[in-house]
Predicted model as a PDB file, atoms N, CA, C, CB and O in Angstrom, pLDDT in the B-factor column:
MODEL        1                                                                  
ATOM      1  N   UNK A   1     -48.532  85.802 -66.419  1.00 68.00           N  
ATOM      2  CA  UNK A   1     -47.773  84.565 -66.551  1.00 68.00           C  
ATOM      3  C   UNK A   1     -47.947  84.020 -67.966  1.00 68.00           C  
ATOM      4  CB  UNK A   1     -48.224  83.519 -65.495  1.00 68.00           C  
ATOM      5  O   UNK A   1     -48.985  83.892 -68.614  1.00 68.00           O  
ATOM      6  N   UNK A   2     -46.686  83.727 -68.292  1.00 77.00           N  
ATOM      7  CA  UNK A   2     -47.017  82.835 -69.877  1.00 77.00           C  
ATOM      8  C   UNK A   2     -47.841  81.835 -70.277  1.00 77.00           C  
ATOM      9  CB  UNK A   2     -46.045  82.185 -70.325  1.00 77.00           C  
ATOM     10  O   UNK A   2     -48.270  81.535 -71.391  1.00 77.00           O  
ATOM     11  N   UNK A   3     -48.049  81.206 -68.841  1.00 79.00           N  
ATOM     12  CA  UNK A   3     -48.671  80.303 -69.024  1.00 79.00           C  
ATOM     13  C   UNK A   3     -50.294  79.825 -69.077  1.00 79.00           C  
ATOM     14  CB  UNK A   3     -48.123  79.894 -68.417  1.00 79.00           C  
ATOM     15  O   UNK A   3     -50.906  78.764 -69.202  1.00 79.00           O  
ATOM     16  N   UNK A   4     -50.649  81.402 -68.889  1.00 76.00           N  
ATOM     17  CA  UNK A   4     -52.122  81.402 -69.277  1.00 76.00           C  
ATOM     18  C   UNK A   4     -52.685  81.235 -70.503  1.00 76.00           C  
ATOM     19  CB  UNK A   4     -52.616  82.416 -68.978  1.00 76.00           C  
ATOM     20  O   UNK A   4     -52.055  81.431 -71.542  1.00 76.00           O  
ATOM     21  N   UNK A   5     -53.995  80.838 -70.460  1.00 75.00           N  
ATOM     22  CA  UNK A   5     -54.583  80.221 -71.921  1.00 75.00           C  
ATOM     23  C   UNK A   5     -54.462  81.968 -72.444  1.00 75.00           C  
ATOM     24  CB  UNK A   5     -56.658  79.208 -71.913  1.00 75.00           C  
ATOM     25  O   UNK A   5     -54.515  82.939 -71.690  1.00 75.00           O  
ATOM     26  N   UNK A   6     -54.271  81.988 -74.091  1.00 68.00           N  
ATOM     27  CA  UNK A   6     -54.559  83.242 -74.731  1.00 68.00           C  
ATOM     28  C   UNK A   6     -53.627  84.110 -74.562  1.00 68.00           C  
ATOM     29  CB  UNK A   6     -55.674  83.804 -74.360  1.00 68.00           C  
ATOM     30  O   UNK A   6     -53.645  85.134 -75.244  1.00 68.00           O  
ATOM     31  N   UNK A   7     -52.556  83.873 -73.563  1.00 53.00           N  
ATOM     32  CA  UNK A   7     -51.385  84.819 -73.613  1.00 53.00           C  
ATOM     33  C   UNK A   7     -50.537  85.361 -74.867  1.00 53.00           C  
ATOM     34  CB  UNK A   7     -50.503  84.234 -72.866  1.00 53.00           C  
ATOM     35  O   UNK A   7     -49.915  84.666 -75.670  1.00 53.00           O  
ATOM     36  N   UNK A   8     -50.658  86.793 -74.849  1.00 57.00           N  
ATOM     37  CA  UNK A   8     -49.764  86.795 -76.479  1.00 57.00           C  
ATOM     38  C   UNK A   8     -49.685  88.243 -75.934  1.00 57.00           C  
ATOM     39  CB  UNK A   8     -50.674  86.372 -78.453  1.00 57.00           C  
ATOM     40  O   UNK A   8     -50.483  89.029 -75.424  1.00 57.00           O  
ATOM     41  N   UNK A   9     -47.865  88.257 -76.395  1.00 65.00           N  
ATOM     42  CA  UNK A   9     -47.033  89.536 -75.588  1.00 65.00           C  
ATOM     43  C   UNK A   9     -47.214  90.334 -76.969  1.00 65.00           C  
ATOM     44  CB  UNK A   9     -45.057  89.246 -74.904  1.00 65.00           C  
ATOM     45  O   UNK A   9     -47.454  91.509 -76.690  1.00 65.00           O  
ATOM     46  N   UNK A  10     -47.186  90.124 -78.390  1.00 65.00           N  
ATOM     47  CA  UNK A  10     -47.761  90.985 -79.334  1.00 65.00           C  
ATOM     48  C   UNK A  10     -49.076  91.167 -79.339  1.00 65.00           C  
ATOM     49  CB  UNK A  10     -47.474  90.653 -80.467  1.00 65.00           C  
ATOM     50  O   UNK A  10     -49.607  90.086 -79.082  1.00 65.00           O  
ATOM     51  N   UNK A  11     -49.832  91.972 -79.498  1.00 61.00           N  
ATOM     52  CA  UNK A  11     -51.060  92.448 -79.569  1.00 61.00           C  
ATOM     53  C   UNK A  11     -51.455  92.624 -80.753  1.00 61.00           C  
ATOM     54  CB  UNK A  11     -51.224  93.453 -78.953  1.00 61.00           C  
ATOM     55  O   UNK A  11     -52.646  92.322 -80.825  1.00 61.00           O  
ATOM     56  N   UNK A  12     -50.932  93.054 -81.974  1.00 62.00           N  
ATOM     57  CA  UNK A  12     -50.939  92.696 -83.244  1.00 62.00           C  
ATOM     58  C   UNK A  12     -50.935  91.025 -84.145  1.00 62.00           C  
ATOM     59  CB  UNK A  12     -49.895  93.402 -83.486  1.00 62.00           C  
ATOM     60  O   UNK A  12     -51.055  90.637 -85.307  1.00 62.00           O  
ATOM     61  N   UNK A  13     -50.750  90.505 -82.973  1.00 57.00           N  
ATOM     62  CA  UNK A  13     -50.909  89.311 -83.568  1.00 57.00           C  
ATOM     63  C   UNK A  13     -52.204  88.439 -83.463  1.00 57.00           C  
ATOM     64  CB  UNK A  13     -49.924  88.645 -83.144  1.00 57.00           C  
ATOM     65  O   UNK A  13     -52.904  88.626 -82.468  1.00 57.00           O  
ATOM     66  N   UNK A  14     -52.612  87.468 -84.419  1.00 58.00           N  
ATOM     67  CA  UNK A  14     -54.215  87.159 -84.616  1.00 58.00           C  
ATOM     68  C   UNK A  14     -54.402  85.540 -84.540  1.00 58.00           C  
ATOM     69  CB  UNK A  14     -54.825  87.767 -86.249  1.00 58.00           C  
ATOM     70  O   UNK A  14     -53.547  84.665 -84.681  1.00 58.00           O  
ATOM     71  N   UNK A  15     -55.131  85.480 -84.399  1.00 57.00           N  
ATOM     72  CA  UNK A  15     -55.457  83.969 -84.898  1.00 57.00           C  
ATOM     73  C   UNK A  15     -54.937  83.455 -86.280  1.00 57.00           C  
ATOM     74  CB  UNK A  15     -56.990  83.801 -84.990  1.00 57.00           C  
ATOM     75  O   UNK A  15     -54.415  82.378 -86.568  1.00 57.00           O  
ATOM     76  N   UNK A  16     -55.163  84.288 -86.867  1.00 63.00           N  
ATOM     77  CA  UNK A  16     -54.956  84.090 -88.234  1.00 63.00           C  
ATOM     78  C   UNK A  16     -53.271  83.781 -89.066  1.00 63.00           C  
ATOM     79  CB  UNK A  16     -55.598  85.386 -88.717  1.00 63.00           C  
ATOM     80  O   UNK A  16     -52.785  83.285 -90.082  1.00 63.00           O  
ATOM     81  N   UNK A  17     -52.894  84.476 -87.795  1.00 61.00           N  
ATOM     82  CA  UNK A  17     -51.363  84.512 -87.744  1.00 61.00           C  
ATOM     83  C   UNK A  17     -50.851  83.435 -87.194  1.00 61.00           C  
ATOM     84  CB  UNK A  17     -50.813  85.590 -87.041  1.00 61.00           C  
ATOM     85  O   UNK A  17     -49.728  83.108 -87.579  1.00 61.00           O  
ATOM     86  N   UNK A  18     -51.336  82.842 -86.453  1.00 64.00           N  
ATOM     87  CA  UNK A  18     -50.823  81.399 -85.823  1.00 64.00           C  
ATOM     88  C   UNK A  18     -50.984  81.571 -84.624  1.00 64.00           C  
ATOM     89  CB  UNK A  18     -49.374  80.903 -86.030  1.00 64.00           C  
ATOM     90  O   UNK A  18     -50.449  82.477 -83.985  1.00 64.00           O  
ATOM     91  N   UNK A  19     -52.091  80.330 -83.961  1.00 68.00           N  
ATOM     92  CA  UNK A  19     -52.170  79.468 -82.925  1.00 68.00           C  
ATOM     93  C   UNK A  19     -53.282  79.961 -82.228  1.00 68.00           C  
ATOM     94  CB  UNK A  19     -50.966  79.350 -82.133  1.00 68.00           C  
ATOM     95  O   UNK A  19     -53.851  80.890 -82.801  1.00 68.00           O  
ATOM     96  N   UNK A  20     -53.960  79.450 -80.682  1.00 68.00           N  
ATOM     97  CA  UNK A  20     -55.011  79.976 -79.951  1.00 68.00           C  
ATOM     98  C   UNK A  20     -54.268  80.433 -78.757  1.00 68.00           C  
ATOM     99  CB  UNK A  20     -56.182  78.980 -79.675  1.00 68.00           C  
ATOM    100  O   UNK A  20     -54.850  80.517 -77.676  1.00 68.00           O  
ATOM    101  N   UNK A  21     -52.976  80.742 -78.889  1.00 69.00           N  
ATOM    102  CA  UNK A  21     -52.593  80.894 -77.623  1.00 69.00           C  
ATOM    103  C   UNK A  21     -52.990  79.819 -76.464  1.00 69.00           C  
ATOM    104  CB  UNK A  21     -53.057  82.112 -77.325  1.00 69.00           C  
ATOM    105  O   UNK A  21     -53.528  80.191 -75.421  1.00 69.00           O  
ATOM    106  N   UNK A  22     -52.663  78.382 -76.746  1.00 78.00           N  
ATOM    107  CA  UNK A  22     -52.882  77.277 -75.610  1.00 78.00           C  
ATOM    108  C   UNK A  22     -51.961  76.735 -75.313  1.00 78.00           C  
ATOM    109  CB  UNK A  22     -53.672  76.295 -75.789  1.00 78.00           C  
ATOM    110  O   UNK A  22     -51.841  76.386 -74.138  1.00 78.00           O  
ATOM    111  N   UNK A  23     -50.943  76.449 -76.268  1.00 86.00           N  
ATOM    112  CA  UNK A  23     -50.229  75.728 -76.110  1.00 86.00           C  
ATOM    113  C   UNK A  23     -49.113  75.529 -74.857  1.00 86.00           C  
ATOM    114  CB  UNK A  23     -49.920  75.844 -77.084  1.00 86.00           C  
ATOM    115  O   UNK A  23     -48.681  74.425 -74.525  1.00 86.00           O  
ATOM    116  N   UNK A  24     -48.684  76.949 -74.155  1.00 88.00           N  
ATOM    117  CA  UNK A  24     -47.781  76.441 -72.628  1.00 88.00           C  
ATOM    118  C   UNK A  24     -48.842  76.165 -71.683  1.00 88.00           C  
ATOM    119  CB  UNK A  24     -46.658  77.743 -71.812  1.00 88.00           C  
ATOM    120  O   UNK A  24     -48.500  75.305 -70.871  1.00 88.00           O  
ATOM    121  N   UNK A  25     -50.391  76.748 -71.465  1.00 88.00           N  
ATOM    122  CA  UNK A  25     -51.115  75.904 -70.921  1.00 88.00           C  
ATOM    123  C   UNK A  25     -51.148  75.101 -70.673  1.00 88.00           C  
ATOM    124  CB  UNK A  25     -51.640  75.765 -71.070  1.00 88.00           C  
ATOM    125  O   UNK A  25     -50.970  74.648 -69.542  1.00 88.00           O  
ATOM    126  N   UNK A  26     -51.518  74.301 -72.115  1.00 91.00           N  
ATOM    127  CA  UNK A  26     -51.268  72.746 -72.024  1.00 91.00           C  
ATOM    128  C   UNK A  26     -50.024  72.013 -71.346  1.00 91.00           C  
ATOM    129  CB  UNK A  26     -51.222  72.292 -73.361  1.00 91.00           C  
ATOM    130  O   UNK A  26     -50.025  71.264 -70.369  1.00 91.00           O  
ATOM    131  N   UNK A  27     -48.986  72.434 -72.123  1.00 91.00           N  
ATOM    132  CA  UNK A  27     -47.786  72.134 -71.443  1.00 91.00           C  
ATOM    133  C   UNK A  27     -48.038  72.213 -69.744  1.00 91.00           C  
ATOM    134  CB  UNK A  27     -46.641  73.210 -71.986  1.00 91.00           C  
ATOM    135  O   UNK A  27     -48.723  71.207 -69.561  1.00 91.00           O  
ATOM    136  N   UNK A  28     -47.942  72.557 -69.035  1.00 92.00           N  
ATOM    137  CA  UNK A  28     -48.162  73.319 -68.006  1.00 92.00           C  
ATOM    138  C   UNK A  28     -49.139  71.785 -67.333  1.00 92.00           C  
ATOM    139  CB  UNK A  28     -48.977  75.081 -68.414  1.00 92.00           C  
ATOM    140  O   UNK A  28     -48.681  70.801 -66.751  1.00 92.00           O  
ATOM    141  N   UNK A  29     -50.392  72.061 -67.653  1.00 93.00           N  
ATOM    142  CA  UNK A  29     -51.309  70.897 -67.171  1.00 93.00           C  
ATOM    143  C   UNK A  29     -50.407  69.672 -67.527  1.00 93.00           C  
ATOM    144  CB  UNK A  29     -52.902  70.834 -67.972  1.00 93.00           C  
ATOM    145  O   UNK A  29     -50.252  68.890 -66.589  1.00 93.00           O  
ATOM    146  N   UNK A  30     -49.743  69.333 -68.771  1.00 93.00           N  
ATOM    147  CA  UNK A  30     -48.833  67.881 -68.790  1.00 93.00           C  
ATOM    148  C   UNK A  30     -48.485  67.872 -67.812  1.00 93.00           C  
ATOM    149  CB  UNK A  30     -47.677  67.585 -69.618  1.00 93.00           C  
ATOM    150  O   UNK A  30     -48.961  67.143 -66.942  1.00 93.00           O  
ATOM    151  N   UNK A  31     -47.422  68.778 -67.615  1.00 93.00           N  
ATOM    152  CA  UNK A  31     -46.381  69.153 -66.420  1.00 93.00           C  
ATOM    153  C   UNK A  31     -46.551  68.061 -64.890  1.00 93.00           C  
ATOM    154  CB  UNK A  31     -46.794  71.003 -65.942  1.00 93.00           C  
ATOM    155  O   UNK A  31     -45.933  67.174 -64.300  1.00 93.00           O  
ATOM    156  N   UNK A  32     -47.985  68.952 -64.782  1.00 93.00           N  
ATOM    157  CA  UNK A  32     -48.260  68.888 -63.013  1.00 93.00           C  
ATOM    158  C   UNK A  32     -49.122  67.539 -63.262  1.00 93.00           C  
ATOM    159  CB  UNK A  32     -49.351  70.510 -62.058  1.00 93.00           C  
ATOM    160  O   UNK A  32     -48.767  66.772 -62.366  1.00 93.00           O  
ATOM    161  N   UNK A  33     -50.255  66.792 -64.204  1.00 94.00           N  
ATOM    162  CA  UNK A  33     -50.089  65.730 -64.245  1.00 94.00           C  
ATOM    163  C   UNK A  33     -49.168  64.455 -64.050  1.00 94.00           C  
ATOM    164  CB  UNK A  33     -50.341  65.857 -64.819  1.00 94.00           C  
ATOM    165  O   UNK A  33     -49.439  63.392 -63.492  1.00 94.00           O  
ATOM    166  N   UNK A  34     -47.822  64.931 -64.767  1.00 93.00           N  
ATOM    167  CA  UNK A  34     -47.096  63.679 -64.697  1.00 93.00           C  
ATOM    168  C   UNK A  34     -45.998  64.051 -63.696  1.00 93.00           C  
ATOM    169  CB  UNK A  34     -46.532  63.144 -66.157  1.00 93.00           C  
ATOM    170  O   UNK A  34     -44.865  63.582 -63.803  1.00 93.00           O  
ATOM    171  N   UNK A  35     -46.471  65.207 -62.371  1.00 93.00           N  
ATOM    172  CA  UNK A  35     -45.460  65.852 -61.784  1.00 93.00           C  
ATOM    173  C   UNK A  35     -44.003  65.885 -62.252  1.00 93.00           C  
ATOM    174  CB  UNK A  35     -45.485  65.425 -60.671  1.00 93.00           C  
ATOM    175  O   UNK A  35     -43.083  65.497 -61.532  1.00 93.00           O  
ATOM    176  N   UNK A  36     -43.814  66.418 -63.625  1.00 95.00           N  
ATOM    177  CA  UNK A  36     -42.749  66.971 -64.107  1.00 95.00           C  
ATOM    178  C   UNK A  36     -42.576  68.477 -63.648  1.00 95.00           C  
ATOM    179  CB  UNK A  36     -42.807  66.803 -65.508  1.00 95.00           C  
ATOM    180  O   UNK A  36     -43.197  69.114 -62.797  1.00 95.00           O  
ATOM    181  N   UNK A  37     -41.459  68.871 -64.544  1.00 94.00           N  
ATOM    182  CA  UNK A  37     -41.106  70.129 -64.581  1.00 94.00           C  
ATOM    183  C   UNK A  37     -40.805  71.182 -65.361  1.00 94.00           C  
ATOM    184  CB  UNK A  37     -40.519  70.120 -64.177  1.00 94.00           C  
ATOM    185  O   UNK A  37     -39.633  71.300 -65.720  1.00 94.00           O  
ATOM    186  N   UNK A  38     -41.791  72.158 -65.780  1.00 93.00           N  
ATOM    187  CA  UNK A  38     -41.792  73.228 -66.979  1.00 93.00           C  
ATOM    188  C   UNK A  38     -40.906  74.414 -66.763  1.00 93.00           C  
ATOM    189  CB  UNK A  38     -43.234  73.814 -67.224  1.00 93.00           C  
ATOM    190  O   UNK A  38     -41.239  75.338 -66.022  1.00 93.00           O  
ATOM    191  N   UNK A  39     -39.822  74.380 -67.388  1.00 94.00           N  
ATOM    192  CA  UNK A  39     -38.823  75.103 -67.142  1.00 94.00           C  
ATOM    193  C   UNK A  39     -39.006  76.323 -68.175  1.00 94.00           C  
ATOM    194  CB  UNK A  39     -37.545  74.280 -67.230  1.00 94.00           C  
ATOM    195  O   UNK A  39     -39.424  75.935 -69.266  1.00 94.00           O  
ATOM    196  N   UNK A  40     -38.836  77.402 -68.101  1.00 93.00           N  
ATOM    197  CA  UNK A  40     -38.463  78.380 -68.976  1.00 93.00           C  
ATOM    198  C   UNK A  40     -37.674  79.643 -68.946  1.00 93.00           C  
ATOM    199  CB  UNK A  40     -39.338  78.661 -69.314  1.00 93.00           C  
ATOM    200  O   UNK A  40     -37.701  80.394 -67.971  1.00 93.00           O  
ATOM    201  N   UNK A  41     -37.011  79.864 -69.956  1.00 93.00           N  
ATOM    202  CA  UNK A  41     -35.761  80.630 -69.922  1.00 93.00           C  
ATOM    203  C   UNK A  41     -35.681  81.089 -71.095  1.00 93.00           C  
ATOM    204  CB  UNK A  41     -34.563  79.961 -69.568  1.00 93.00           C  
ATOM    205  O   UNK A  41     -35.682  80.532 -72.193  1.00 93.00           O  
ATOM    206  N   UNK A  42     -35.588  82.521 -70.675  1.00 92.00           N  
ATOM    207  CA  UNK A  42     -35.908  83.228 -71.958  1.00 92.00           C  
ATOM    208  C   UNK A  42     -35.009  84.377 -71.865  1.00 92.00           C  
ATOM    209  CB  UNK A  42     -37.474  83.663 -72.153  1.00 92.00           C  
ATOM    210  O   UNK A  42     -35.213  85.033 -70.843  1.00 92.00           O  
ATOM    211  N   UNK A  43     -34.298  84.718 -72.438  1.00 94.00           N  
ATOM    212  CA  UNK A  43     -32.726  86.554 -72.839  1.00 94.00           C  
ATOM    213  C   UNK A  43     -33.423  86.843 -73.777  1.00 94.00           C  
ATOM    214  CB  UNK A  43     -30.521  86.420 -73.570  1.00 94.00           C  
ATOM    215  O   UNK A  43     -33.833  85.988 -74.562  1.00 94.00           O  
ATOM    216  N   UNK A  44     -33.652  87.917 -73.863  1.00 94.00           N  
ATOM    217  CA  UNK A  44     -34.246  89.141 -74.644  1.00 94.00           C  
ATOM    218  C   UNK A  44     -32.979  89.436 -76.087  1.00 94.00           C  
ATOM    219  CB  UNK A  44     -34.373  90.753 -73.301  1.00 94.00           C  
ATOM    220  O   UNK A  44     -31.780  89.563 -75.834  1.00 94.00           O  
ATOM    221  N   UNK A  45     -33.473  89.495 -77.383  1.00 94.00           N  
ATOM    222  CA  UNK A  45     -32.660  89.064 -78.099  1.00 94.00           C  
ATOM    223  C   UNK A  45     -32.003  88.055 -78.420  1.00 94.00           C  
ATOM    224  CB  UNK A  45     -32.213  89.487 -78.018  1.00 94.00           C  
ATOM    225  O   UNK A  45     -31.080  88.022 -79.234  1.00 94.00           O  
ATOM    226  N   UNK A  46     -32.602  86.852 -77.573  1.00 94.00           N  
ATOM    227  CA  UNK A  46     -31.671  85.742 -77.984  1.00 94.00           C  
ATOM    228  C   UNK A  46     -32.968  84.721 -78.219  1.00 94.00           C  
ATOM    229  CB  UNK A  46     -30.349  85.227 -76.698  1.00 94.00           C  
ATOM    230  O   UNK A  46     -32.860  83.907 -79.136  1.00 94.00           O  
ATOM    231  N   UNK A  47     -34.053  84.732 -77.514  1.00 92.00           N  
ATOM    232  CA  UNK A  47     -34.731  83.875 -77.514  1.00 92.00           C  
ATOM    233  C   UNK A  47     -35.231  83.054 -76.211  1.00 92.00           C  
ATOM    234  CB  UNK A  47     -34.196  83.317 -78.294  1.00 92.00           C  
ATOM    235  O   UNK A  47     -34.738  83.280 -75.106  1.00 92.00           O  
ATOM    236  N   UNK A  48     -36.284  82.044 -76.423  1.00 91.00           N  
ATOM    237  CA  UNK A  48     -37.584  81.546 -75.541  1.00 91.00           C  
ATOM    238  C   UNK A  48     -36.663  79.914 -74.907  1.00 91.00           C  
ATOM    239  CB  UNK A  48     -39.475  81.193 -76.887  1.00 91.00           C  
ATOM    240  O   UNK A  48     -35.451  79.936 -75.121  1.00 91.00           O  
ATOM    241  N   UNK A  49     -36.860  79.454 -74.652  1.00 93.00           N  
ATOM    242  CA  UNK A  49     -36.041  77.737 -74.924  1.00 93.00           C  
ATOM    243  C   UNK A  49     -37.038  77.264 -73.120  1.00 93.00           C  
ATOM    244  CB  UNK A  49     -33.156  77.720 -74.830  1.00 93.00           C  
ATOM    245  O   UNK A  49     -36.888  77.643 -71.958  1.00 93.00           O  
ATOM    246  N   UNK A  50     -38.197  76.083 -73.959  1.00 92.00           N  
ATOM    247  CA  UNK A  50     -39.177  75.843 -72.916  1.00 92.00           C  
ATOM    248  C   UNK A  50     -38.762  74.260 -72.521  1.00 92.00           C  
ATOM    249  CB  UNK A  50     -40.865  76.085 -73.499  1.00 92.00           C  
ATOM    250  O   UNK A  50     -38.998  73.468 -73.433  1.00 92.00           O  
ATOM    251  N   UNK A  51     -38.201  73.697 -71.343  1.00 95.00           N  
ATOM    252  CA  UNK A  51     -38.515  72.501 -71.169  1.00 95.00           C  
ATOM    253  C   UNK A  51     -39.334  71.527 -70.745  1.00 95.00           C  
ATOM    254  CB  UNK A  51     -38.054  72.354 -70.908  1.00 95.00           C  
ATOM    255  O   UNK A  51     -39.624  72.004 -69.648  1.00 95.00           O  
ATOM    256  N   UNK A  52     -39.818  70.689 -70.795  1.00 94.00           N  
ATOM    257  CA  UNK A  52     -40.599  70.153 -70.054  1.00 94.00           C  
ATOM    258  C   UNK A  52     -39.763  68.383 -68.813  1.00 94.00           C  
ATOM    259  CB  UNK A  52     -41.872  69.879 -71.373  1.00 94.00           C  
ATOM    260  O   UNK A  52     -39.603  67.284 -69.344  1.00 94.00           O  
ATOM    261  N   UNK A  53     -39.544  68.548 -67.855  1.00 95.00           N  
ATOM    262  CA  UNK A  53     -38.757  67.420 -67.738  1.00 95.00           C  
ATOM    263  C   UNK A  53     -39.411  66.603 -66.664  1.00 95.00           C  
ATOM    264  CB  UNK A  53     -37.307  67.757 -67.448  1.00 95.00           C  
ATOM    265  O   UNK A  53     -39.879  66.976 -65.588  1.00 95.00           O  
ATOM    266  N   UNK A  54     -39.342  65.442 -67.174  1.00 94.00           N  
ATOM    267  CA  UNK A  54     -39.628  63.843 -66.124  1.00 94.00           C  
ATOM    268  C   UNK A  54     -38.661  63.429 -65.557  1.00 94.00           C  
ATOM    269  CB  UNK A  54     -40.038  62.472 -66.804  1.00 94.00           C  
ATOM    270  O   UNK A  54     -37.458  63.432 -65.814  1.00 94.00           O  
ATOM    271  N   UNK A  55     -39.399  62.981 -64.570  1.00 86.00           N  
ATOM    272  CA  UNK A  55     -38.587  62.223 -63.641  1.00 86.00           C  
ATOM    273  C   UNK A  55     -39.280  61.070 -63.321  1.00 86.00           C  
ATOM    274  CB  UNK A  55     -38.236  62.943 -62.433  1.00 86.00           C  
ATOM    275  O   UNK A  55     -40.411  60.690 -63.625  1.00 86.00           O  
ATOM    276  N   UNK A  56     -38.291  60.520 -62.573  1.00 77.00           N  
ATOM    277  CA  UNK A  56     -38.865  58.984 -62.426  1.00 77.00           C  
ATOM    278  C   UNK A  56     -38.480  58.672 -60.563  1.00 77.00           C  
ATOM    279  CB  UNK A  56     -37.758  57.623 -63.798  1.00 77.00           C  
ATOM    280  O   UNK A  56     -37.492  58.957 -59.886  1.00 77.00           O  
ATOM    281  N   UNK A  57     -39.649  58.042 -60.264  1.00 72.00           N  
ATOM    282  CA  UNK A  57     -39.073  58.349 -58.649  1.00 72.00           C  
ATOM    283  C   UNK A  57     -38.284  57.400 -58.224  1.00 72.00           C  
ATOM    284  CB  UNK A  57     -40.142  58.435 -57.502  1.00 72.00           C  
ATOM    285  O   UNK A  57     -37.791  57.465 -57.098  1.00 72.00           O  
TER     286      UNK A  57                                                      
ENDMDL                                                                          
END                                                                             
């Protein structure tokens, strides 16, 4: 799942290269805190596009 801490679908890629791999984690914990909703949708060649959405009851 993407959304594990440290997830990274390149293997060549480093720390050094950018990030700790946390960041949809985090997202993720926002998420179910403010019982929102982490949407993601991703086409191969086209690209990632992550939402995060509130609601209000």
């Amino acid at each position: 799942m993407v959304c594990e801490p440290f997830y990274r679908v390149d293997k060549a890629r480093t720390r050094n290269g950018g990030g700790v791999g946390l960041g949809l984690s985090l997202c993720r914990q926002i998420a179910v805190l403010h019982r929102a909703e982490l949407a993601i949708h991703s086409k191969p060649g086209k690209g990632t596009t992550v939402r995060m959405i509130f609601t209000t009851p």
